[in-house]
C-alpha positions, 0 to 999 in steps of 0.5 A: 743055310738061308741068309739070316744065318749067313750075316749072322755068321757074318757078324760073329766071324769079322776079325779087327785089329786088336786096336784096344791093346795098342798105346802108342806113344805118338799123339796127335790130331788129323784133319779127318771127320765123319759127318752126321751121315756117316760120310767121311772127309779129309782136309775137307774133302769126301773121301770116296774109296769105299774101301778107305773108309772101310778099312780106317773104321777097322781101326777107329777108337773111342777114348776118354778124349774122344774119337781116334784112328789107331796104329800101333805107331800112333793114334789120331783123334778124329772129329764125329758129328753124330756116331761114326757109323750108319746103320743102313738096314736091318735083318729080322728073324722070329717073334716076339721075344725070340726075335733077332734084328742084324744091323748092317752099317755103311762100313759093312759091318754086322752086328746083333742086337743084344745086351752088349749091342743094344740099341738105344733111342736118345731124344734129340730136339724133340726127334728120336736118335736111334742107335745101335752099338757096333763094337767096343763103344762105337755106335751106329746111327739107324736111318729113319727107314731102318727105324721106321721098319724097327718100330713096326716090329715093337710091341706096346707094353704099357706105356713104351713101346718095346722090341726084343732081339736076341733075349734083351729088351729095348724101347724104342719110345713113349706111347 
């Protein structure tokens, strides 16, 4: 098996809490934020425990109201900068059209870009924000290397520049 095909099975294997079907009745608000890095505080203080992390973004949600921490005995809404993760490399395997890119993020989750992953680059002060979706409405931010690298693979069509990944079409700017 050579390792495109591992974080590919990788990122079809994860199991996450089934955070979508739980409603729980207490409601509140917890002083935790993640910074536009991906960085992640409480009371103000970096949480350093990479595992911590990890294990909070397993049950992290976006609502209507926002960003929120999931239990199936409460929920807490969070603050994010930016997106709540960071995508801090990427994978790629074929050409053209029949490329496939694999996004790994500071949580260590790995994700496909496709049409229900994709990656979307939004305007920002006159600089590009890209993105890629994770899961279920969250996003993460791709470092400027990861998308220095990216923007190396597109392709002009016409006036955009284009890449494909996975049989989905996604444009990473203007030419």
């Amino acid at each position: 098996m050579n390792a495109f095909q591992a974080l590919l099975d990788a990122a079809g294997n994860r199991r996450l809490p089934p955070v979508h079907t739980w409603h729980p009745e207490r409601v509140g608000d917890i002083d935790i934020r993640i910074s536009a890095d991906g960085r992640w505080f409480h009371d103000g203080a970096e949480i350093k425990r990479e595992r911590l992390v990890a294990l909070f973004s397993t049950v992290l949600r976006l609502d209507h109201d926002g960003y929120c921490l999931v239990t199936p005995a409460e929920k807490l809404r969070i603050v994010v900068e930016d997106a709540p993760f960071v995508a801090i490399d990427m994978e790629s395997d074929g050409a053209g059209r029949a490329r496939r890119l694999i996004f790994a993020t500071n949580v260590g989750d790995h994700v496909l870009a496709d049409a229900a992953h994709p990656i979307e680059v939004e305007e920002r002060a006159g600089e590009p924000r890209p993105y890629v979706t994770v899961r279920a409405g969250l996003r993460a931010r791709l470092t400027r290397s990861v998308f220095y690298r990216l923007v190396e693979l597109g392709t002009p069509a016409g006036e955009e520049l284009e890449v494909w990944s996975a049989g989905s079409r996604f444009v990473l700017g203007l030419m």
